[in-house]
C-alpha positions in Angstrom: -0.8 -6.1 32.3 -1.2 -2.8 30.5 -2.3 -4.9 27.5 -5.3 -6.5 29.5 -5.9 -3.3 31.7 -7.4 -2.1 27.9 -9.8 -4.9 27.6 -7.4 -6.5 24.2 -8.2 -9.9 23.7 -6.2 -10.6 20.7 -2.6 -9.9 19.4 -1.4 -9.5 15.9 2.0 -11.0 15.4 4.2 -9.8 12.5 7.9 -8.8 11.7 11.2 -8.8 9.7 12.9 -11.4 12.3 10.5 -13.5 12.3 12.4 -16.2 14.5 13.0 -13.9 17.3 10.3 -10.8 16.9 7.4 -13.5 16.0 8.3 -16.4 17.6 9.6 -15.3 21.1 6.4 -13.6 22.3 4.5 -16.3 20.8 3.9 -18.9 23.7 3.1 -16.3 26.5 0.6 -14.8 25.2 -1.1 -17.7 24.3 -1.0 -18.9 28.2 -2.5 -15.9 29.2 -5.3 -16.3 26.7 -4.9 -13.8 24.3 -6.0 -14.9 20.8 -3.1 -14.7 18.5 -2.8 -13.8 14.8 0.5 -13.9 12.6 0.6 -12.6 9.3 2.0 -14.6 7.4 2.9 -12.6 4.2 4.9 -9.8 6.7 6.8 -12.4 8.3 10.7 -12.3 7.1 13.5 -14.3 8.5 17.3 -14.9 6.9 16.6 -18.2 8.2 13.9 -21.1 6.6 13.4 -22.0 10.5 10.7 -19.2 10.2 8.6 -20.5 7.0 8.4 -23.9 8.4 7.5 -22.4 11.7 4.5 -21.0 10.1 3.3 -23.9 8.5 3.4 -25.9 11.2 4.3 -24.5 14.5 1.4 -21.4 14.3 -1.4 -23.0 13.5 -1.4 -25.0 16.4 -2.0 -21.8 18.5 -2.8 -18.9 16.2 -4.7 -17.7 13.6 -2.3 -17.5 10.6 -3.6 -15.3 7.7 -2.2 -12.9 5.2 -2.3 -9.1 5.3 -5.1 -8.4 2.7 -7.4 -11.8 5.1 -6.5 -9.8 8.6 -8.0 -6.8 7.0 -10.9 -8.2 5.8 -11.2 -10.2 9.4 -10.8 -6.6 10.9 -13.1 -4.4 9.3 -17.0 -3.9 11.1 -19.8 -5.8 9.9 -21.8 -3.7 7.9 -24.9 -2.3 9.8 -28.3 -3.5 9.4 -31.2 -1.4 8.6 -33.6 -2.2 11.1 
């Protein structure tokens, strides 16, 4: 509630345990329609569950991009001259 209360429509999902800090807050988020976005490349898991999960599992409901794509993705247009 506190994240729509601030007007965010989309969450960036990242972490070193990926099966449980990625994954587990995956799905809710998505029901409440927040866009998602995982990044990839600072994604970590002991496990390979978490490799194949972002092949196949976070595309279906996320964006899936790597650090330097989010940045890009995130920076302002530049401004037109009018």
């Amino acid at each position: 509630m506190i994240i729509r209360a601030n007007n965010i429509e989309t969450l960036v999902l990242f972490g070193i345990a990926a099966s449980g800090v990625v994954l587990s807050p995956y799905a809710k988020p998505h029901d409440a329609d927040y866009s998602l976005v995982v990044i990839k490349d600072c994604c970590a898991d002991p496990t390979r569950n978490s490799a194949a999960a972002l092949d196949t599992l976070f595309p279906k409901r996320a964006q899936v991009l790597t650090a330097s794509e989010s940045l890009d993705h995130a920076r302002p247009a530049p401004r037109r001259e009018l």
